[in-house]
MARBAKE-318394 format. One record per residue: residue in three letters; x, y, z of N, C-alpha, C, CB in turn. Coordinates in steps of 0.05 Angstrom, whole numbers, plus 5000, padded with zeros to 4 digits. Each point is the difference from the previous one (the first is absolute). Last residue first. Glycine has a CB too. Layout:
ALAXYZXYZXYZXYZ...
This chain:
UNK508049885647503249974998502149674999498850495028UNK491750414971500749734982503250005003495650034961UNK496050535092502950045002500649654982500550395059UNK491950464931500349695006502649914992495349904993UNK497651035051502849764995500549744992500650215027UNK489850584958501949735024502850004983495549575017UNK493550934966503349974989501149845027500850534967UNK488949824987501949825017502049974989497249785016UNK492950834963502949914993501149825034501350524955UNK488549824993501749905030501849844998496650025023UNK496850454914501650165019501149905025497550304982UNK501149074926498250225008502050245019495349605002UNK510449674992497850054997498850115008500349794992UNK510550025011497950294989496949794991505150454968UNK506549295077496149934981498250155009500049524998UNK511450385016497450145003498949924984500850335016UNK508649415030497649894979497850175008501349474996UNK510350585023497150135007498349974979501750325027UNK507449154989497750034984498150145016501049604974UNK509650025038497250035011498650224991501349795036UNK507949384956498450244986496649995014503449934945UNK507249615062497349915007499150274986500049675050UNK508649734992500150044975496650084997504749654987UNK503550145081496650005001499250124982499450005040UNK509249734963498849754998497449945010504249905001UNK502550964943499349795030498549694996498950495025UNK498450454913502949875000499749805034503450514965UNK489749964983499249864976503149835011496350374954UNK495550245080502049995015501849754986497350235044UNK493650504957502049904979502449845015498950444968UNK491650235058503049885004500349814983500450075042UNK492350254933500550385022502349845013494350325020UNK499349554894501449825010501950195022499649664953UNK489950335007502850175000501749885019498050434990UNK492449304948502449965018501050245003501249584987UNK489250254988501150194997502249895011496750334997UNK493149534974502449894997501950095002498449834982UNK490550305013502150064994502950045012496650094982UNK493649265000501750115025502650194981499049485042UNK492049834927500250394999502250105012495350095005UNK503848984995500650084976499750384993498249424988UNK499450105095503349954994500450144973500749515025UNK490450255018500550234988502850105001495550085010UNK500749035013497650154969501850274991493849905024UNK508849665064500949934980499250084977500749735024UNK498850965057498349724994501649934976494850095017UNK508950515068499249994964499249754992503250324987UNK500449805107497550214995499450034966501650315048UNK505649144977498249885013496850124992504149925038UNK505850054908498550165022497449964996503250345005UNK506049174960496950035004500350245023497849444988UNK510150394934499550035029496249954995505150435021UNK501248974916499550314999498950005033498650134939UNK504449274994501149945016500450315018501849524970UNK489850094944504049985019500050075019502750124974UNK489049824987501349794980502950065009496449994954UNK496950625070499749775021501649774991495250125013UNK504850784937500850045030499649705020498150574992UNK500849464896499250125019501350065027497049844975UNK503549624931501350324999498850135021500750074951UNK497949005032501250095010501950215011498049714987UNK492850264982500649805034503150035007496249554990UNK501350574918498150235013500350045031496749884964UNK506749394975501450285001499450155014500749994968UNK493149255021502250015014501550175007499649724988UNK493550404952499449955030502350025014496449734992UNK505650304919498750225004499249945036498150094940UNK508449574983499249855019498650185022503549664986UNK501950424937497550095000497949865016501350134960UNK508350065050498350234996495649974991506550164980UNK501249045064499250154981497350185001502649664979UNK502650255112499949824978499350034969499149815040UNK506850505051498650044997498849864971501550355035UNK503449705069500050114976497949994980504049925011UNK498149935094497549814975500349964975497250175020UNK510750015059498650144993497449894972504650315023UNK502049325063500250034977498150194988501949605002UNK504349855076498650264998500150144978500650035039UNK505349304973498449995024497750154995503749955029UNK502849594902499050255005497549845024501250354942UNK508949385025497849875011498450245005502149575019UNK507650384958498250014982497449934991503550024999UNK501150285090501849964983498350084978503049655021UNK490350595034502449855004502349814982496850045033UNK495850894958500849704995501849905023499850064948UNK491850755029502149845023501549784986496850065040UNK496250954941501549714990501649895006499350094977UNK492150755037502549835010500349674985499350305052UNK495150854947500549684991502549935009497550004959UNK496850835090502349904983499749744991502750265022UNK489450024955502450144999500049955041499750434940UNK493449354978501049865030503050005006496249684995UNK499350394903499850125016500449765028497250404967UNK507149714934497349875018500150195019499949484995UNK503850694895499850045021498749835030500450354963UNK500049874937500949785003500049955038502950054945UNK494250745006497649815003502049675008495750324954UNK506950555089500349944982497349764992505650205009UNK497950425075498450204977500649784979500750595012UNK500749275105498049894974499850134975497249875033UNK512050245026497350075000499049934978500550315025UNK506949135038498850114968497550245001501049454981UNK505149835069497450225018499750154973501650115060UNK503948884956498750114984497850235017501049554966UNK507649785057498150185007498750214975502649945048UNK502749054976499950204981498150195013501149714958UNK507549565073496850055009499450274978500049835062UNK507149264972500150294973495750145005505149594939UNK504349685113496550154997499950084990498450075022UNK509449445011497349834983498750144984499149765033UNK507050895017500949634997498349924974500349845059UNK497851104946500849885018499849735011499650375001UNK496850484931500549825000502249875024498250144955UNK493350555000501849935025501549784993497150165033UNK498150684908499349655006502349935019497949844949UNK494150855001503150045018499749675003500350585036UNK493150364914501149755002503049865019497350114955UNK497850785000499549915012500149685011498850424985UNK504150264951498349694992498449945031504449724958UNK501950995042498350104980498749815001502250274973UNK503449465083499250285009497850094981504650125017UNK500848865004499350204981498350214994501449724993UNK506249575063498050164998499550264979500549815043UNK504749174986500350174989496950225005504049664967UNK504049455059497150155017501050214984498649845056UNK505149454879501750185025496350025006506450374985UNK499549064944498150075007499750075032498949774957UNK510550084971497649775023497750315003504649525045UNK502150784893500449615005497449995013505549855013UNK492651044945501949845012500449705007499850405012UNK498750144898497850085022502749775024492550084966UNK506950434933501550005022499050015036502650214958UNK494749674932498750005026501750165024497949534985UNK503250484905502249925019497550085019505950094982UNK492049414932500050275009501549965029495350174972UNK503049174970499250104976500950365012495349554979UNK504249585076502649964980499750244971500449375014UNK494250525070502350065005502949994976497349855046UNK492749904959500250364991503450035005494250255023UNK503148864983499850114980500750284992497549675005UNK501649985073502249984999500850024966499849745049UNK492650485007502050155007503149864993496450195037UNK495949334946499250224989502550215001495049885013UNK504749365035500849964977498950224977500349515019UNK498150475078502150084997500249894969501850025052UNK489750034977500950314999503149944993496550275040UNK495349214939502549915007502450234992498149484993UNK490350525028501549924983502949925010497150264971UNK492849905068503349935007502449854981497549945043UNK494550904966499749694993502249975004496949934970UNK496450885056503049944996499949724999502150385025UNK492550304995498249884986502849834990494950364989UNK505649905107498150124988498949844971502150435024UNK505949105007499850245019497150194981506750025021UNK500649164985496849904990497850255016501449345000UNK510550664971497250045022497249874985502050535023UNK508049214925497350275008498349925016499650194958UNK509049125028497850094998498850305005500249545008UNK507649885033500650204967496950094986505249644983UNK497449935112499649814983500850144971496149765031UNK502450735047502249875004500849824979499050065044UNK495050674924500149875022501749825006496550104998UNK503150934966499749724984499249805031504550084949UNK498150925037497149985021499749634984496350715006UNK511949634974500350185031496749755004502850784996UNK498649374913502849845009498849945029504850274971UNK490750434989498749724996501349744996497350264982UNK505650695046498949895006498849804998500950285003UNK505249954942501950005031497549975008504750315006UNK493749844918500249734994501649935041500950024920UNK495850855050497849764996501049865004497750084975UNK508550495021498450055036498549794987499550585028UNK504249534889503249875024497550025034507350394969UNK488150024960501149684982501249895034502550174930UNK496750835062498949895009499549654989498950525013UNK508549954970499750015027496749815014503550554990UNK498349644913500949765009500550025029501949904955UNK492850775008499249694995501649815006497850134969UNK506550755034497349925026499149834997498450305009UNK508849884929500249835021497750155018505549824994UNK494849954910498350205007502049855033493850144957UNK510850014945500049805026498150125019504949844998UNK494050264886502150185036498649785019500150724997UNK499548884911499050225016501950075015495949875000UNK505449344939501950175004498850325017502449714952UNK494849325039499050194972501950215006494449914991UNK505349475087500349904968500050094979498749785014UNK498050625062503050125002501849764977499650235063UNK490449914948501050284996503849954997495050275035UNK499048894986499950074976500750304987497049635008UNK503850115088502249824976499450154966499549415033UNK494750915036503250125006501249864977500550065057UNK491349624944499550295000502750145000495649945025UNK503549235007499349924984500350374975496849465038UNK502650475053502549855002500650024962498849595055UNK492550664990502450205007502449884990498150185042UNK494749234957499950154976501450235009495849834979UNK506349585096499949804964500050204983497049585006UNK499850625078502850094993500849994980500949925030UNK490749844984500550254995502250145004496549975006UNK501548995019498450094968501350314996494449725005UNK507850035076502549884974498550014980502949645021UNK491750675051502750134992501549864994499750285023UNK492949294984499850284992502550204985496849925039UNK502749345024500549934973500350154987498449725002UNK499150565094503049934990499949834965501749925062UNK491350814973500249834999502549894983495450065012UNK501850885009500549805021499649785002499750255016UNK498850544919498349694996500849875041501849834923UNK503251025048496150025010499949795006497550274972UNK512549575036498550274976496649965008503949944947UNK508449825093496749974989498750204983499449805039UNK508750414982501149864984496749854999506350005012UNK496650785047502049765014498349674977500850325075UNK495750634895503850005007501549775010499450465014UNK490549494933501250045018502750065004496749805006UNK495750114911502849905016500950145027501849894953UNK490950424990499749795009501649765016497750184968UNK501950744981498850045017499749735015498250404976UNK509349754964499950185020497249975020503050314967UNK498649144955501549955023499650185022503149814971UNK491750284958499049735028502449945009496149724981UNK504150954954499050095016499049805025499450314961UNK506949504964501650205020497750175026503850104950UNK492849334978502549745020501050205019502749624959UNK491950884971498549785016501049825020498150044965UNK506550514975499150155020498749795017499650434973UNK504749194951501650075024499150145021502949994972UNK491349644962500649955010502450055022497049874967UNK500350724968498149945020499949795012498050234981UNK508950024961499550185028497449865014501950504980UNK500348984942502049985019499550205025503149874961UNK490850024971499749815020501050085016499649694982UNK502150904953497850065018499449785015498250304973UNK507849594959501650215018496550025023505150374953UNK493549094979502249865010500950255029501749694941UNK491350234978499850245025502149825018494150235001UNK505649334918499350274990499350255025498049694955UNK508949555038497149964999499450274999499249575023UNK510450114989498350124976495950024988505749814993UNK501449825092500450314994498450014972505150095024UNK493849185038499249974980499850374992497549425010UNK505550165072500749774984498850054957499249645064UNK501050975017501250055003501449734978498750375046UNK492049924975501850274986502349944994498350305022UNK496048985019499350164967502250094990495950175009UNK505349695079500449774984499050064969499549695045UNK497950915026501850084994502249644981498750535050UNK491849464969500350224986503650054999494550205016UNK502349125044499549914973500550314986496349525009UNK504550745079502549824995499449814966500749935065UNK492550674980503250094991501549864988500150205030UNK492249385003498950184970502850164988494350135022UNK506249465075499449764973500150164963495649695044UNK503250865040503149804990500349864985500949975029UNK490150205001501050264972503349955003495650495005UNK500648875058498850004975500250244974497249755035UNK505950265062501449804985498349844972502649945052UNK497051144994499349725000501349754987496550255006UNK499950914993503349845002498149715016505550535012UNK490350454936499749775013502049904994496049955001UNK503150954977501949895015499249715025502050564988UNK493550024933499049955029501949885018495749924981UNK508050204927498450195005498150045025500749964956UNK504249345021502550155000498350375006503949564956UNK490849575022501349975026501750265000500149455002UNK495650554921498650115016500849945020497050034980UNK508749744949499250255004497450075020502250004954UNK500349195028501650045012500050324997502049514996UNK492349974958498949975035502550155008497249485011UNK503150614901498150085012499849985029498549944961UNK507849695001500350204999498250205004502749804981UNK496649285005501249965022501050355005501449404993UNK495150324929497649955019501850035024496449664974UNK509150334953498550194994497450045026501549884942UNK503049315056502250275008498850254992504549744992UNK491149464983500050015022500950215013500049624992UNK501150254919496950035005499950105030498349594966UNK509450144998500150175006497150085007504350024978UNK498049135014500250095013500850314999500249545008UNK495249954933498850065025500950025024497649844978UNK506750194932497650215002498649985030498949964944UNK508249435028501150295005497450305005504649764964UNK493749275007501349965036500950295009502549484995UNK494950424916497949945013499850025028499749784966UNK507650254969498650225000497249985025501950074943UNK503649155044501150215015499150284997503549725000UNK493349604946498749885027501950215019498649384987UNK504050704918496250035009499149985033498949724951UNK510850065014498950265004497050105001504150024981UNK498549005048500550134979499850215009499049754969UNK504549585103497750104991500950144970497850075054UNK507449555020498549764980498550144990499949605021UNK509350815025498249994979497849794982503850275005UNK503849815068500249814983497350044978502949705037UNK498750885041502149895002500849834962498749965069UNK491750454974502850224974503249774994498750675034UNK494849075040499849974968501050054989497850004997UNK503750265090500949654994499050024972499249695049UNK498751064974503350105003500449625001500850655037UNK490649734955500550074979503649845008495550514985UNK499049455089499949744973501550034974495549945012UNK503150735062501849795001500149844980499650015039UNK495850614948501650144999502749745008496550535012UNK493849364992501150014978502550104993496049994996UNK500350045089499949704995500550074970496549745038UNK502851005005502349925007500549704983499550295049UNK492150174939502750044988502749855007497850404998UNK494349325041500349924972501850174989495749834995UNK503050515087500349714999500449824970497150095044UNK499450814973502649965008501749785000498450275020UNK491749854966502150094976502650005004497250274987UNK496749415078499949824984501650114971495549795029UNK503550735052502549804999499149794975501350035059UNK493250824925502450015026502649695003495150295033UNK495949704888500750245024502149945031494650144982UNK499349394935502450244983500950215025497250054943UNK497849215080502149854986501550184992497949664986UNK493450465067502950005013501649864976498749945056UNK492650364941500149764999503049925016496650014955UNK498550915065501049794979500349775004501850264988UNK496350415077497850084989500849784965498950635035UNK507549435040497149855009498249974980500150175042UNK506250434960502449774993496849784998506650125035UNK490750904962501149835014501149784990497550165025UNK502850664916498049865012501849825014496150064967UNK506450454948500650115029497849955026502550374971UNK501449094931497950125009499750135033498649694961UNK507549804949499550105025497950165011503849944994UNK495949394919501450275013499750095026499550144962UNK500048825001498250145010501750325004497249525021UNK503849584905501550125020497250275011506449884973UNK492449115000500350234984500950215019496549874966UNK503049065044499550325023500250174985501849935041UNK498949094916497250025028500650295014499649405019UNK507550414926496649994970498150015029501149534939UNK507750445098499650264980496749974990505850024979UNK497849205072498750205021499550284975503149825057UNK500049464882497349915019499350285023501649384999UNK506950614969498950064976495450005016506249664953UNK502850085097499150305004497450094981505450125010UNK496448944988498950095019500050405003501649435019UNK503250084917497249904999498150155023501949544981UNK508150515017499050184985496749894995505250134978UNK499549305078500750375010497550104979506950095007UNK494949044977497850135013500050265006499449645015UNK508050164925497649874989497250125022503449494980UNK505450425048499550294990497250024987505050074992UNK497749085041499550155025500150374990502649525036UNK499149814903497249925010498850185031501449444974UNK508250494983497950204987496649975003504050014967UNK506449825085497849804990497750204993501349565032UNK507450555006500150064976497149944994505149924991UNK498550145099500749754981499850034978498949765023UNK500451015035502549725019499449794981499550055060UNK494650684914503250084999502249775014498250525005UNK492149304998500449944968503450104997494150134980UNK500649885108500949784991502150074978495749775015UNK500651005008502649905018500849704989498350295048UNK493750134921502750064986501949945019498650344971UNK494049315067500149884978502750084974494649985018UNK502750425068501949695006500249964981498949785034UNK496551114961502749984997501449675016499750635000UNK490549524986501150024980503049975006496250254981UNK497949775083500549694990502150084976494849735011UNK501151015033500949915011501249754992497850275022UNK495850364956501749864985502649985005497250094975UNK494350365050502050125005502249874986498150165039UNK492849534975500450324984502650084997496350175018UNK500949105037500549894978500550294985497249505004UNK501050635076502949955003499849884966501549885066UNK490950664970501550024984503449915002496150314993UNK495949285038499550084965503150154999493550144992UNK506149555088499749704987499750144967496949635046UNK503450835024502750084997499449674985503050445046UNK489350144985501650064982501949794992499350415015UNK491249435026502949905000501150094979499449625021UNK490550715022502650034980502849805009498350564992UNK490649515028502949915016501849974983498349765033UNK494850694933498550025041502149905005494849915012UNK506450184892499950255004499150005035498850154942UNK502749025018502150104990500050295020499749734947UNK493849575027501150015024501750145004499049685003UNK499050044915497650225014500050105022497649814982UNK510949974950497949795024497950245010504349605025UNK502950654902498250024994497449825018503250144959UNK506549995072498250294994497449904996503450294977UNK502048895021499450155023498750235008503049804998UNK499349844912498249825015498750125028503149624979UNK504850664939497550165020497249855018501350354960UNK505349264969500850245023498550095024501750144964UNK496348874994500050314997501250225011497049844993UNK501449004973502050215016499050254992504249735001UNK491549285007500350174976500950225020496349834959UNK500749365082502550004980500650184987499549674995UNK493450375068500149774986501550044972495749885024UNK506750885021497449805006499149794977498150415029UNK511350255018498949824982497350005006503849734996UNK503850765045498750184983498549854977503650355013UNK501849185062497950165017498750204980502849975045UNK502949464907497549815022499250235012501849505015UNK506350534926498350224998497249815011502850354955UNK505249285048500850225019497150195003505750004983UNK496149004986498450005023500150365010501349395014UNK503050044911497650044992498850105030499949634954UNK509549975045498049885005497550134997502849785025UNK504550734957500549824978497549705006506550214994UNK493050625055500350124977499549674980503750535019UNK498249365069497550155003498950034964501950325054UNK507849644967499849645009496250124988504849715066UNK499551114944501549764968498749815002504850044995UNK494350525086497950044980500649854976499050445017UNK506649315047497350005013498649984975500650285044UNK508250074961499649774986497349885010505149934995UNK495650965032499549904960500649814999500950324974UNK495949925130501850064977500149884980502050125023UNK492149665052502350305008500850054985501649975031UNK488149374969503650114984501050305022498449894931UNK492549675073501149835017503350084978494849535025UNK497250764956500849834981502049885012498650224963UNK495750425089498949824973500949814989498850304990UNK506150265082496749805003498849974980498950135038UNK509650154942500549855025496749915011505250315014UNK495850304929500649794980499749835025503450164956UNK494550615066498149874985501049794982497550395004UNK507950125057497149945012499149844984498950385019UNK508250004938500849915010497549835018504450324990UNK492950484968500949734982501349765017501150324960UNK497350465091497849874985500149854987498850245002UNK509250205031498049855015498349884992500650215020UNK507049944915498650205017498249765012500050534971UNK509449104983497050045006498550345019501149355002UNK509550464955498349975020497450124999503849975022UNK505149464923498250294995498250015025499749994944UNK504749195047501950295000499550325003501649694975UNK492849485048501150275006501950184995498449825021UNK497149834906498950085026501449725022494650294976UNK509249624948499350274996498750135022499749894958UNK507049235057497450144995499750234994498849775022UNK509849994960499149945028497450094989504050085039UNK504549894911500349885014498349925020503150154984UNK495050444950499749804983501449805024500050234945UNK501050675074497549984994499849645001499450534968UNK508449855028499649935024496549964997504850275024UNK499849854897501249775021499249915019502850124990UNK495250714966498549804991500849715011499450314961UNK501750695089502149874978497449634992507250285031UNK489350815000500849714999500949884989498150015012UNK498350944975502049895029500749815004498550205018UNK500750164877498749865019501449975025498049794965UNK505650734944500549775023497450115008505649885017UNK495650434879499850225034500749565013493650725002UNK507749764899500349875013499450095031502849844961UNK493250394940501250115020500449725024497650554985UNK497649874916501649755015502550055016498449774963UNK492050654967502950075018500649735004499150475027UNK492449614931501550224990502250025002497250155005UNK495549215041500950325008501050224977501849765042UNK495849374930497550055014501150265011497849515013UNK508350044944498250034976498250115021500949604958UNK506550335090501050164978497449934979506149965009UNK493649485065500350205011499950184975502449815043UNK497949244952498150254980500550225007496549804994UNK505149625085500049904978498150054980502049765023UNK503650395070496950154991500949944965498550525047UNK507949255047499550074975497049954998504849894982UNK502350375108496650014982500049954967498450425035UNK510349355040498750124976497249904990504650054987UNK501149625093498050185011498650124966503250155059UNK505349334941498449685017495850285000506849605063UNK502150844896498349794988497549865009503949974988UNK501850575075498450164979498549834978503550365006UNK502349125047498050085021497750224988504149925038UNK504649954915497949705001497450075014504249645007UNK502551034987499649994974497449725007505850224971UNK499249905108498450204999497949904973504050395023UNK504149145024496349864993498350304985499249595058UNK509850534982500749934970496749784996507450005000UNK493450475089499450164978500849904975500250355028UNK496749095050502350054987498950184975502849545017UNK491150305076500049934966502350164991494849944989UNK501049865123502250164971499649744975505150285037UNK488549825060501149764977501550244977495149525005UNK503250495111500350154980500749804977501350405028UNK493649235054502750015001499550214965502549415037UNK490750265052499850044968503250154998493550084990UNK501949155082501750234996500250074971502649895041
C-alpha cells in the first residue's frame, strides 16, 4: 500500500538547500550566477543506489544484466574498482572506445547496444555519486579522467541530416542525451564540494554545452517532422536541464523551448489518456514517466508555471504502472519489458510528487492502451491486445499473464539483450507467446500476420470478472476473426 509522505513546511528553507545546483566558477565561465534547485533532494540520492534510483532504459539495463551480469551502480563501482567494467570494449588488455564499431563484423552483424552503451557514459555518474557521499577525491579524480579520455577519442561530429544508421552513432540521438543528462547529474554531486580547478570546469562546461548546442539541432528536426518517441524525450528532457540549470549559457533560452516543445510534443502524441503510452512495455513506462516527472519538478523547482497536463499526465502513468505491477511489485516481463522493481520506484516517485493512487489494487481496464487486468481471490491475470506499431513491441496478440498469489502461472518469454540478434528475433515473434494459432497459416509466415484486438465486453465487477476480445489476423487476403472469451 503506498500511503501519502508530508514534509513539514518549517523543512521547506532545508529541503531548498538539500536540491541547490551549485556550478563552480559559474560567475568566471558564464558571466552571471544564479541560483536554480535540482528535482532531487541529495539525501535521498546518496541514501540508495544511483541506478535505480535513477531508471535504466531497456537496452542498457539488457546489456549489463547479460554481459556484465550487473542491475545497478553498486554493481558497476564493485566492476569499475575490480578492473573488469571496460572487458567487453578490451583486446588483449588494451581498451578502446570504439572496439565494437570498429569489428569487421560490425557492419553484417551489428551489436549496437554493446558500442553504444559505453558511448553514453553511463558509469560516469556512480563515480560522482560515490565522490558526493564521501568526499573522496579519487573518485572525482576518475570522473574527470575518463570524460577527459572519451573527449580526446570523439571530436565532436555536426549534425548532419542523414540516417541515425548512416554514423557511427556517438554524436547522435540517445547517446547525446544520455551523456548530457549524465553530466548534468554529476555536475550537481561535484559542484557540491568542488575538487576540480577552474581550468578543468571550463572544460566540463564546454562539453556540456557542446552537447546542448547538438541536442538543438536534432531537436529542431523532431519538432519539425513531428517525430515523438521515447528516444527524442530523452533529447527534451536533457535540453530542458540545460536551459533550466544553466540560465546563462549562451542559447540557454532556446534549449529551454525546445526542450519544452519537445516534452510537450511526446506527451501529447505518445501518452495515452488512461496513462500508458506507444512503447507498451511496463518498465518502459517508469523509464518515461521518470523523464515526465523529472521535466515537471525541474519547471516547478525553478519557479515555472505549474504545467498541470504534465502533471495530470505524471499522476495516469504512474496509476497505471501501479495497476499493471505484479502481485509481487515488479514490471511485467511484457514485450521488451524487464522486471525491474515497479513498487520501490513508486515509492520514490511518491515522496517527490503527490501520486494519488489508491490503497489496494483493483480489475482495471485500459481503452486507449489497450490493456486490462482481472483480479479475483488469488488471481491477477494480465491481458495484453495492443496493436503491433512499436519496435519495442512482440507480436502474438492477445498476450496473457497469470499469477497465483505471487506465483506466476503463466508467463510471457520477455525478452533478452538487444544484441542478442537470433534470439530476439524468435522472440519478438507470434510463436514465442501466448498467442492464438491458426491452423490454415504456416508457422514461416506468423511474422507477416496483421494483428488486430478489439475488446467488445469488459466485465471488471462480481465474481465473474472477464473480458472478450475480437482477434483478427490479416494475411495476404485471407483475414480471420473469433471471440476470445478471457475470464
Amino acid at each position: 500500500m503506498l500511503t501519502p509522505i508530508k514534509i513539514n513546511v518549517t523543512m521547506q528553507h532545508e529541503v531548498i538547500c538539500m536540491k541547490l545546483f551549485i556550478k563552480p566558477f559559474e560567475q568566471e565561465v558564464f558571466g552571471k550566477q544564479t541560483l536554480v534547485t535540482f528535482p532531487y533532494p541529495r539525501e535521498d540520492m546518496y541514501s540508495d543506489s544511483i541506478f535505480p534510483y535513477l531508471v535504466f532504459d531497456g537496452g542498457a539495463f539488457f546489456f549489463l544484466n547479460d554481459r556484465l551480469n550487473a542491475q545497478d551502480s553498486d554493481r558497476l563501482m564493485t566492476l569499475l574498482e575490480q578492473g573488469k567494467l571496460f572487458e567487453p570494449w578490451s583486446q588483449n588488455g588494451e581498451f578502446d572506445w570504439d572496439s565494437v564499431y570498429k569489428h569487421p563484423l560490425f557492419a553484417s552483424a551489428p551489436i549496437f547496444e554493446q558500442h553504444v552503451w559505453i558511448q553514453r557514459l553511463y558509469f560516469l555518474l556512480p563515480l560522482a555519486h560515490r565522490y558526493g557521499k564521501t568526499g573522496d577525491k579519487k573518485f572525482a579524480a576518475l570522473w574527470l579522467s575518463y570524460l577527459k579520455d572519451w573527449w580526446n577519442a570523439h571530436p565532436y561530429q555536426p549534425y548532419e541530416d542523414i540516417s541515425y544508421l548512416q554514423t557511427d552513432l556517438v554524436w547522435r540521438d540517445m547517446q547525446v542525451a544520455w551523456r548530457t543528462l549524465m553530466l548534468c547529474y554529476s555536475i550537481y554531486f561535484l559542484g557540491e564540494h568542488n575538487p576540480f580547478a577552474l581550468a578543468d570546469w571550463q572544460f566540463i562546461y564546454d562539453v556540456l554545452i557542446t552537447h546542448a548546442d547538438h541536442l538543438c539541432r536534432e531537436a529542431e528536426k523532431h519538432l519539425a517532422t513531428g517525430h515523438a518517441q521515447n528516444h527524442v524525450l530523452q533529447v527534451g528532457l536533457a535540453l530542458l536541464y540545460c536551459g533550466v540549470l544553466f540560465p546563462h549559457a549562451k542559447q540557454a533560452a532556446l534549449y529551454h523551448v525546445q526542450g519544452k516543445n519537445t516534452i510537450e510534443m511526446n506527451r501529447v502524441k505518445t501518452i495515452f489518456p488512461d496513462g500508458g503510452n506507444d512503447e507498451s512495455c511496463p518498465s518502459y513506462s517508469h523509464f518515461i514517466a521518470r523523464m515526465y516527472l523529472e521535466a515537471y519538478l525541474l519547471k516547478k523547482e525553478n519557479d515555472y508555471d505549474d504545467d498541470l497536463p504534465l502533471k495530470k499526465a505524471i499522476q495516469s502513468q504512474y496509476a497505471f504502472a501501479w495497476q499493471m505491477s505484479s502481485p509481487g511489485g515488479t514490471s511485467l516481463q511484457l514485450n521488451d519489458s524487464y522486471a525491474m522493481d515497479a513498487h520501490a520506484d513508486l515509492w520514490r516517485v511518491a515522496k517527490l510528487f503527490p501520486l494519488n493512487l489508491p490503497d489496494e489494487k483493483s480489475s482495471c481496464f485500459f481503452p486507449h492502451s489497450k490493456m486490462a487486468v482481472l483480479r479475483q481471490g488469488n488471481y491477477t491475470v494480465y491481458i495484453d491486445g495492443a496493436d503491433h506499431t512499436a519496435s519495442h513491441m512482440h507480436m502474438g496478440r492477445p498476450q496473457v499473464i497469470a499469477f497465483y498469489g505471487n506465483t506466476p502461472v503463466l508467463v510471457d518469454s520477455g525478452s533478452p539483450s538487444y544484441d542478442a540478434n537470433k534470439l530476439r528475433t524468435y522472440l519478438k515473434g507470434p510463436e514465442a507467446h501466448n498467442g492464438l494459432y491458426v491452423r490454415e497459416f504456416p508457422i514461416k509466415a506468423l511474422r507477416k500476420y496483421k494483428e488486430d484486438c478489439t475488446f467488445t465486453d469488459v466485465c471488471l465487477d462480481g465474481d465473474q470478472k472477464r473480458v472478450v476480445i475480437e482477434s483478427n489476423a490479416v494475411f495476404g487476403k485471407n483475414p480471420t476473426s473469433g471471440p476470445v472469451p478471457l475470464s
